[in-house]
N, C-alpha and C positions, 0 to 999 in steps of 0.2 A: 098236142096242139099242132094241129096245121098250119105252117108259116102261110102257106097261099091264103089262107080265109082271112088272116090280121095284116095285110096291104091295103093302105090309105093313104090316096094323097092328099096333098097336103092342104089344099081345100078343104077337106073333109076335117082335117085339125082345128085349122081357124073357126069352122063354122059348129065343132061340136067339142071345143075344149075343155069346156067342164063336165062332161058327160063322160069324155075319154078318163078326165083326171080320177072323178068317182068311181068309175069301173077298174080303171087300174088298182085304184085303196082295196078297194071288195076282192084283189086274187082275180081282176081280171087279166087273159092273156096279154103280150107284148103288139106295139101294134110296130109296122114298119112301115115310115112315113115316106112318099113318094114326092121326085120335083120333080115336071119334066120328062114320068114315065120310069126315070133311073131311082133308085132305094137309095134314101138322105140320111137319114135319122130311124133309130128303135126309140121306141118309149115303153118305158117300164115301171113294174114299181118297185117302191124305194128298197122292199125288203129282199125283191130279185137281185135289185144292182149289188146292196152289200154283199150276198150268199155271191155271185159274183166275182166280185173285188176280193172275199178273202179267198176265195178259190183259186183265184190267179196267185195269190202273194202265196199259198202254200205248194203250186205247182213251179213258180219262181225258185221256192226252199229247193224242192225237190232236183231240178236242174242246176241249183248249185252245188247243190252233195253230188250229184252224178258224173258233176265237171270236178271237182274234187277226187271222187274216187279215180275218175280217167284218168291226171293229171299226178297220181300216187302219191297226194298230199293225204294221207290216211295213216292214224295212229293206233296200232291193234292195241285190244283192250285190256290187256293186262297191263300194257305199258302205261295204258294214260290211267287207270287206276293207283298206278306206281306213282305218278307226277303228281297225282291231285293228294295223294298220302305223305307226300315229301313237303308241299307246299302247304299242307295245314301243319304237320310239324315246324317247321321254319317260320307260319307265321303264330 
């Protein structure tokens, strides 16, 4: 998808908003809503924003392990197999 061809101001919103909303349901592209000339708003649809949102929450995960690993808070794995074997004994 070409971002250049899905800029629309925002005129163009008000005056064709349920047309935009229909197209977006059907896998149409994202549009990016102009004020003023400057880019305000993307509009999407629902099923982009979640693929998305979890995308970030596991690129989120991902940069936490990595500041973890930086930071040598890291448990090699025979050790933490030891601890998880220890503590189903004792419970």
């Amino acid at each position: 998808m070409k971002l250049s061809t899905q800029i629309r101001p925002i005129s163009y919103l008000k005056a064709h908003a349920s047309e935009i909303v229909r197209d977006l349901g059907n896998k149409g592209p994202s549009l990016v809503i102009t004020q003023n000339g400057e880019a305000k708003a993307v509009l999407q649809d629902i099923h982009s924003y979640e693929q998305t949102q979890e995308t970030l929450a596991l690129l989120k995960i991902l940069a936490l392990g990595q500041k973890q690993i930086d930071e040598g808070r890291i448990t090699p794995l025979d050790q933490a197999i030891q601890q998880i074997k220890s503590r189903r004994r004792a419970g």
